[in-house]
Chimera marker file (.cmm) of the C-alpha trace (Angstrom):
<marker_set name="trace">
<marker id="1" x="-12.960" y="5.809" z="-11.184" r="1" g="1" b="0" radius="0.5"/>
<marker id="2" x="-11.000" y="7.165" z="-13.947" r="1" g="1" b="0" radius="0.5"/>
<marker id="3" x="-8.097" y="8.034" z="-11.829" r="1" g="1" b="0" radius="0.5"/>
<marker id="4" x="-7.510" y="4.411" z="-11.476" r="1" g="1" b="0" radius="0.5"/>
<marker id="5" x="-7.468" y="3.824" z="-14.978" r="1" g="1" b="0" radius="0.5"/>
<marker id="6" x="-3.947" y="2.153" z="-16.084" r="1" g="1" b="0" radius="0.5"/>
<marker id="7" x="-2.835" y="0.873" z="-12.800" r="1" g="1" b="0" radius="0.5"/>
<marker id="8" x="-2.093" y="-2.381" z="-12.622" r="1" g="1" b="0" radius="0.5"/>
<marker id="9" x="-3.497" y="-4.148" z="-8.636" r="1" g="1" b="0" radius="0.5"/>
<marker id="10" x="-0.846" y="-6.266" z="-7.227" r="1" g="1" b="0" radius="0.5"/>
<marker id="11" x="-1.423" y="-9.991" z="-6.345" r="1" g="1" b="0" radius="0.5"/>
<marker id="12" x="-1.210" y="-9.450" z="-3.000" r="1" g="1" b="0" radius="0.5"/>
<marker id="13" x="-2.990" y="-5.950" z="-2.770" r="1" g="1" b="0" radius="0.5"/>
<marker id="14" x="-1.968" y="-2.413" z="-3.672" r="1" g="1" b="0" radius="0.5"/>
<marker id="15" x="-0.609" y="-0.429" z="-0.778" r="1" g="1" b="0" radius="0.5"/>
<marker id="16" x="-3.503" y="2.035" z="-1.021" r="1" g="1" b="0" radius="0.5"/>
<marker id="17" x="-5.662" y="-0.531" z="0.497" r="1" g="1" b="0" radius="0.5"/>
<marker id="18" x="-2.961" y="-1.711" z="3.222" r="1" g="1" b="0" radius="0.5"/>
<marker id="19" x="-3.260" y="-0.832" z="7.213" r="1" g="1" b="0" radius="0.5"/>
<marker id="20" x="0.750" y="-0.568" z="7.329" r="1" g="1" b="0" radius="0.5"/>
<marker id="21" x="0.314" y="2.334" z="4.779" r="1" g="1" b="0" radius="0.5"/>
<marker id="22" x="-0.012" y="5.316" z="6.871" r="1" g="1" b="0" radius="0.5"/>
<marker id="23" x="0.064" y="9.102" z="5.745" r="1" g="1" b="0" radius="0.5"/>
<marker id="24" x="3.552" y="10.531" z="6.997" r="1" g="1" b="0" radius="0.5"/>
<marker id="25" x="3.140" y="14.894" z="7.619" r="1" g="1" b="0" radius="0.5"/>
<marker id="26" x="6.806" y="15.388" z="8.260" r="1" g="1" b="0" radius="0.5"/>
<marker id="27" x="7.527" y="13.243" z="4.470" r="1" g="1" b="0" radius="0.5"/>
<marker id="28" x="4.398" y="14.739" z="2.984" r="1" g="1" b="0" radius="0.5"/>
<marker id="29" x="3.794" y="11.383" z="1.631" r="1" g="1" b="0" radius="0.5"/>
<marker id="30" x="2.291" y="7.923" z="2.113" r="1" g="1" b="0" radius="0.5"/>
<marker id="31" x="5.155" y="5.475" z="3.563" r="1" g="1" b="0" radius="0.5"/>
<marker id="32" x="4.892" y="1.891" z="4.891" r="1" g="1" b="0" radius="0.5"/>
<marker id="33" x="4.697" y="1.292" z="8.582" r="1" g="1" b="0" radius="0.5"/>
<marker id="34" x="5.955" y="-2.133" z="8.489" r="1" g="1" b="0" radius="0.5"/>
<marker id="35" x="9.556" y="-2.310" z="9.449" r="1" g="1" b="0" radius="0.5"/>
<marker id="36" x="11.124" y="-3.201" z="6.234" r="1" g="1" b="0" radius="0.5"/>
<marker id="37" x="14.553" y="-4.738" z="5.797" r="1" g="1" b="0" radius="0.5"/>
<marker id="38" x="16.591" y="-3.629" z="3.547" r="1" g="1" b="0" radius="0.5"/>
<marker id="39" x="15.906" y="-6.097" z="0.304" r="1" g="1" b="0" radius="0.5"/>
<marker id="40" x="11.970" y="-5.395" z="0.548" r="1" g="1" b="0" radius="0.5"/>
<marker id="41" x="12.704" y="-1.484" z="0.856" r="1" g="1" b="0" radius="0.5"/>
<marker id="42" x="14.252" y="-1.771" z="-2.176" r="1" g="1" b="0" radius="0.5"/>
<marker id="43" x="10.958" y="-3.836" z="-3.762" r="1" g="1" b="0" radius="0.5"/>
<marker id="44" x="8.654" y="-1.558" z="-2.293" r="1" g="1" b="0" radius="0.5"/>
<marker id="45" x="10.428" y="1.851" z="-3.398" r="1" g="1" b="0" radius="0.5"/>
<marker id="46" x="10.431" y="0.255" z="-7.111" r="1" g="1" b="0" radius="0.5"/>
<marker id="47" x="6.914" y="-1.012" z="-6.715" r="1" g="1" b="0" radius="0.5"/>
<marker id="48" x="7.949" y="-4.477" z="-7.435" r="1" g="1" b="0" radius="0.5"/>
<marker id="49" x="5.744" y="-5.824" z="-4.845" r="1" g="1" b="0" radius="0.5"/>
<marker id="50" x="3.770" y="-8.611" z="-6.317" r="1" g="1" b="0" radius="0.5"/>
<marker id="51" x="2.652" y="-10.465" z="-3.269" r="1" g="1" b="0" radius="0.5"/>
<marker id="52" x="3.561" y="-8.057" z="-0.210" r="1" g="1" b="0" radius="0.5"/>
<marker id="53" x="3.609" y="-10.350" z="3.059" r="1" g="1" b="0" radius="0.5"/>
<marker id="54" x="2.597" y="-8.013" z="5.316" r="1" g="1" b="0" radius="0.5"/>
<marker id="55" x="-0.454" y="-6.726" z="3.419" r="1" g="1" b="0" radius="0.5"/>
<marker id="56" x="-3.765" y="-6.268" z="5.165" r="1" g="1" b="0" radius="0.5"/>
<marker id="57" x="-6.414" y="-4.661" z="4.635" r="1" g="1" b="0" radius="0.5"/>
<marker id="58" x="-7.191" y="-1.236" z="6.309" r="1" g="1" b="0" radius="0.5"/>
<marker id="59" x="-10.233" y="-0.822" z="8.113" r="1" g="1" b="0" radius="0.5"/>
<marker id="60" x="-10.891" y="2.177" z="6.507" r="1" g="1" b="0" radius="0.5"/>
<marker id="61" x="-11.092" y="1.111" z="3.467" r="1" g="1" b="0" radius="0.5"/>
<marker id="62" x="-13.830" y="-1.622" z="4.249" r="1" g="1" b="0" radius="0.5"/>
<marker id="63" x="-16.061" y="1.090" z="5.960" r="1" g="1" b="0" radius="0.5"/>
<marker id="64" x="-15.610" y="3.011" z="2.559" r="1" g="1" b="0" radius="0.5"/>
<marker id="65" x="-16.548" y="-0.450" z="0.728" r="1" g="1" b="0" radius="0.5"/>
<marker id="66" x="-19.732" y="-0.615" z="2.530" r="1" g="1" b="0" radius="0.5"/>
<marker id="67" x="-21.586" y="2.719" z="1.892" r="1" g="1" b="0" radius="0.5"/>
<link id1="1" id2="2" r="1" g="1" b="0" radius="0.2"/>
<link id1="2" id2="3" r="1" g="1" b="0" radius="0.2"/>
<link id1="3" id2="4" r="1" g="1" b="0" radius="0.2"/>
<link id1="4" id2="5" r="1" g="1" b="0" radius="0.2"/>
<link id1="5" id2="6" r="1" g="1" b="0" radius="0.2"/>
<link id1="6" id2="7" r="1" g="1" b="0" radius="0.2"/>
<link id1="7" id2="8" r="1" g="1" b="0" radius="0.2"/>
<link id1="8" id2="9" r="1" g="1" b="0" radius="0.2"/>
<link id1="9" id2="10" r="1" g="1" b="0" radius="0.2"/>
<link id1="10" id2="11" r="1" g="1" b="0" radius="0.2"/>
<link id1="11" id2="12" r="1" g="1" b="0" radius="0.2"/>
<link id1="12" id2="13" r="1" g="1" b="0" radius="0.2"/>
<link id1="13" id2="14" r="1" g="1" b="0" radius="0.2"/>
<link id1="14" id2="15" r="1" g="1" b="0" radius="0.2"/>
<link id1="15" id2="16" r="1" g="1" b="0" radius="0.2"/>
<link id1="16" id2="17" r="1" g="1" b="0" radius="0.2"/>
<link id1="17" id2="18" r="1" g="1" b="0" radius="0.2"/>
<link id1="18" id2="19" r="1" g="1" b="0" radius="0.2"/>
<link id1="19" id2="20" r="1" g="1" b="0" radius="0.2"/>
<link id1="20" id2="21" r="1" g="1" b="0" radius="0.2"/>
<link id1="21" id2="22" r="1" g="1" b="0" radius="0.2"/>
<link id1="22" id2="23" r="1" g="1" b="0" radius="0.2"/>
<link id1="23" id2="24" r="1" g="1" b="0" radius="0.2"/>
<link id1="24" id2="25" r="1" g="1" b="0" radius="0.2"/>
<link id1="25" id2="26" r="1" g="1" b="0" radius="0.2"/>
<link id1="26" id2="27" r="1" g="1" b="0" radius="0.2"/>
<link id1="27" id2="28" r="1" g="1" b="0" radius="0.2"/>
<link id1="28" id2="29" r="1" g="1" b="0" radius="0.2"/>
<link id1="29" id2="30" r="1" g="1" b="0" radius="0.2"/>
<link id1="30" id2="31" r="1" g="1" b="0" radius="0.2"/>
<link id1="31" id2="32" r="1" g="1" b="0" radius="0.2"/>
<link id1="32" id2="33" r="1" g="1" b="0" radius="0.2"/>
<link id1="33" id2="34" r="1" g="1" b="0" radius="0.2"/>
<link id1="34" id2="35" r="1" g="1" b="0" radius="0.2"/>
<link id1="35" id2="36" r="1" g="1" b="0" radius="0.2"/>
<link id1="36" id2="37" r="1" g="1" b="0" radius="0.2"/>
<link id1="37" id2="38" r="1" g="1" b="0" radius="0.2"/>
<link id1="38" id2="39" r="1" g="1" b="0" radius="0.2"/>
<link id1="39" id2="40" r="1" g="1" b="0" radius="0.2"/>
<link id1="40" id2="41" r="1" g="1" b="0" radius="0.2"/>
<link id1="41" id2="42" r="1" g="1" b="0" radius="0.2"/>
<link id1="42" id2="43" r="1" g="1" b="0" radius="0.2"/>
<link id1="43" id2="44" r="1" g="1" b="0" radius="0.2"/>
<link id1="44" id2="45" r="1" g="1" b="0" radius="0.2"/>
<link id1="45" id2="46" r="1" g="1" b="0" radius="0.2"/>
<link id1="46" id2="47" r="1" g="1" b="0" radius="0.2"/>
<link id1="47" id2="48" r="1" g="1" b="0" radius="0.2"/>
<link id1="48" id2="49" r="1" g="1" b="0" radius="0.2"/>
<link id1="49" id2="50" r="1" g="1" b="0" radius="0.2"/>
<link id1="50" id2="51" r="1" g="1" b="0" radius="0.2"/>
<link id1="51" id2="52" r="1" g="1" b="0" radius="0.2"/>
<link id1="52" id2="53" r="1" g="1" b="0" radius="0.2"/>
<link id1="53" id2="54" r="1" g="1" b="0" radius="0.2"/>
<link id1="54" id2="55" r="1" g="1" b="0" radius="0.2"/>
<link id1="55" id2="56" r="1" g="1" b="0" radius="0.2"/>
<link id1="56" id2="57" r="1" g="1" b="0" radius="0.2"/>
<link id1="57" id2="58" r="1" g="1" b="0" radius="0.2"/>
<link id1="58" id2="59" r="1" g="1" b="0" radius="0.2"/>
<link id1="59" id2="60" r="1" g="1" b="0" radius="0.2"/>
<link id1="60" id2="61" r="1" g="1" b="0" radius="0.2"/>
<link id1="61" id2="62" r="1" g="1" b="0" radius="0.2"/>
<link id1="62" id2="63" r="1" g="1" b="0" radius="0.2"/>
<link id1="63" id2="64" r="1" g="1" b="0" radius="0.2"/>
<link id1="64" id2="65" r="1" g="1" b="0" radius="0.2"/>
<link id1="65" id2="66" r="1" g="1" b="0" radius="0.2"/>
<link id1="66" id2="67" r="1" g="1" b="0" radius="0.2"/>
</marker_set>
């Protein structure tokens, strides 16, 4: 859609489509589950993430794929 427009995927797949990307109520905001150390916190807050090597892809979104 045109909300997408401008963003640029990542090699290794945008967090939107990622199963460690959970929805956090407390932050009010979409955080990664995996247990980051301290160097790939820093990527991932900066969105320098060009191949992520925990990415996977949510169920979710391949149900959504399919319809």
């Amino acid at each position: 859609g045109a909300a997408m427009a401008g963003k640029t995927e990542k090699a290794g797949g945008s967090c939107e489509f990622c199963a460690h990307y959970e929805y956090d109520d407390e932050m009010d905001c979409y955080v990664c589950e995996m247990n980051l150390d301290e160097d790939e916190m820093v990527l991932f807050l900066q969105h320098q993430y060009t191949a992520c090597p925990y990415f996977s892809f949510s169920d979710d979104y391949k149900l959504a794929g399919r319809q």
